[in-house]
Structure formats: C-alpha cells, structure tokens
C-alpha positions in Angstrom: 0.0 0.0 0.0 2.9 2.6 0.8 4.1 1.8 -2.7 1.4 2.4 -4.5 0.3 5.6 -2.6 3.5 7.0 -3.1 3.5 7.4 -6.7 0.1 7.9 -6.4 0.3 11.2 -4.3 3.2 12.4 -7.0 0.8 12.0 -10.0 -2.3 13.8 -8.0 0.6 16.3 -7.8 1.7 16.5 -11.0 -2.1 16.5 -12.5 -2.7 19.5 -10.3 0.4 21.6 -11.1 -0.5 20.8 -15.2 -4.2 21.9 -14.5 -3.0 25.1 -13.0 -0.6 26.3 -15.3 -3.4 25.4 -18.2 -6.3 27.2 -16.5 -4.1 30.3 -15.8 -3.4 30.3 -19.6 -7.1 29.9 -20.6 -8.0 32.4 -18.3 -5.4 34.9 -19.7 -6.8 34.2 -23.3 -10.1 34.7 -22.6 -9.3 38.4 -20.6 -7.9 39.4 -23.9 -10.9 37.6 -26.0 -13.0 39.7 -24.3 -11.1 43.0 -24.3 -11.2 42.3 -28.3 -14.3 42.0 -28.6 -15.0 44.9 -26.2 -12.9 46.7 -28.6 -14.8 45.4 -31.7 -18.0 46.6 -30.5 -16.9 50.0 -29.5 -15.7 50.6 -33.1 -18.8 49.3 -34.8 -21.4 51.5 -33.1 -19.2 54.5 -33.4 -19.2 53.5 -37.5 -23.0 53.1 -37.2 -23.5 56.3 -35.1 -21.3 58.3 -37.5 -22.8 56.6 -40.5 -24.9 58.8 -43.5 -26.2 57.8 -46.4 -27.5 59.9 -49.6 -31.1 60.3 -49.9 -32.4 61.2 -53.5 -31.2 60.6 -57.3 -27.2 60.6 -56.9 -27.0 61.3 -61.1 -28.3 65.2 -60.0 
C-alpha cells in the first residue's frame, strides 16, 4: 500500500500543477478575447452612429 500511494500522491501532484498552469493560460486568453471583442463593438457603433447615407437621385 505505501508503494502504490506513493506514486500515487506524486501524479495527483503533477495532474494539479499541469491543471494550473493550463487554466491560468485559458484564463489569460479569454481576458484578452474579451477586451477584443469589447474593442470590436466599440468601433462598430461608433461607424453606425457616424454613419450617413445619400437620400435622393445621386446622377443630379
């Protein structure tokens, strides 16, 4: 039994410290995901405030 919980108790460890360091990443990416986005949608209703469009016969 001490053998096996031995190794046992190192992967657990090693699971944990990979799960970590992953979910730090993924949470990273998404912060900037989002600030993009953020970004995106900032940019589009300023075109759409700012947008005009010709009314009448453009040939006059």
């Amino acid at each position: 039994m001490a053998d096996g919980g031995a190794s046992s108790f190192i992967l657990l460890t090693t699971a944990l410290l990979i799960t970590g360091s992953v979910s730090a990443v993924l949470v990273s990416q998404w912060g900037e995901m989002a600030s993009l986005i953020d970004q995106e949608r900032l940019e589009d209703e300023a075109d759409y405030n700012t947008d005009f469009a010709f009314a009448g016969d453009l040939s006059n």
